[in-house]
C-alpha positions in Angstrom: 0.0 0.0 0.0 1.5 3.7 -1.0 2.0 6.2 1.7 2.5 9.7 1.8 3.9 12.3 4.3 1.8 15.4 5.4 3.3 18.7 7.0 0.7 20.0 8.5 0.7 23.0 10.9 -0.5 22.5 15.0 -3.8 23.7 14.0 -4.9 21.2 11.5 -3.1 18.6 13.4 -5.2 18.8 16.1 -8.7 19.1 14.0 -7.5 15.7 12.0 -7.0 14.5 15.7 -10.6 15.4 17.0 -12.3 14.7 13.5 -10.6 11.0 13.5 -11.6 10.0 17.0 -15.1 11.4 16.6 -15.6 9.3 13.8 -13.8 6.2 15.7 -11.5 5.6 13.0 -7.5 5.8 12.7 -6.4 9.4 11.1 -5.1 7.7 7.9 -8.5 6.1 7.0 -9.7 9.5 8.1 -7.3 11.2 5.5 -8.2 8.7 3.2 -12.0 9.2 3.4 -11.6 12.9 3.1 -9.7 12.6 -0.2 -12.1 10.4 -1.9 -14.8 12.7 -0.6 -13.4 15.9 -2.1 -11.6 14.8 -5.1 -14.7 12.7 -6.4 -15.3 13.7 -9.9 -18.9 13.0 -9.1 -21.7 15.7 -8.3 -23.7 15.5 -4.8 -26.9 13.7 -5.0 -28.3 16.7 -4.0 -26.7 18.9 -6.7 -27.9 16.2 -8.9 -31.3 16.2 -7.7 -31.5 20.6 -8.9 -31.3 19.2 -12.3 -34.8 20.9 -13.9 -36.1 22.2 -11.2 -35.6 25.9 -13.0 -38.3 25.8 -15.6 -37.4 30.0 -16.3 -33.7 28.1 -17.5 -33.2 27.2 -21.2 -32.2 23.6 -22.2 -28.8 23.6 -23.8 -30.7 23.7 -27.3 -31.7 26.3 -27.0 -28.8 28.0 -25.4 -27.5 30.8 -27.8 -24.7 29.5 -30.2 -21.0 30.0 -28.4 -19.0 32.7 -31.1 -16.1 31.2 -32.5 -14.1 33.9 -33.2 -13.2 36.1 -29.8 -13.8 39.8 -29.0 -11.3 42.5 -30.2 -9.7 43.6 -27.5 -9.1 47.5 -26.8 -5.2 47.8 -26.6 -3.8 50.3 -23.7 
C-alpha cells in the first residue's frame, strides 16, 4: 500500500486528531476518506437532484450559439 507524508501545521493537526476520534476511525482512513470525498469527480446527490427544477432556464438547445471567433480587445 502507498504512503505519503503530510506537514501540516498545529492547528490542522489537532482538527485531523478530534475529526478522527469522533468518527472512531485511525487518522489515515480518516485522511483517506476525506480525499475520496473531495476529489470525487462526481456531483452531490443533491446537486444532482437541482437538475430541472428551474423551468425559467433554457435547455442547452436552446442555449444561444458559443461565437467562434473572440472579442477585439481595446489595446492600452
Amino acid at each position: 500500500m502507498p504512503q505519503i507524508t503530510l506537514y501540516l501545521d498545529d492547528s490542522t493537526q489537532a482538527l485531523v486528531d478530534q475529526a478522527a476520534a469522533a468518527s472512531g476511525v485511525s487518522k489515515s482512513r480518516w485522511v483517506a476518506e476525506a480525499i475520496r470525498h473531495y476529489a470525487a469527480e462526481e456531483w452531490p446527490s443533491d446537486c444532482l437532484g437541482l437538475a430541472g427544477r428551474f423551468p425559467d432556464f433554457p435547455p442547452q438547445e436552446d442555449a444561444p450559439p458559443v461565437p467562434v471567433a473572440d472579442t477585439p480587445r481595446i489595446g492600452f
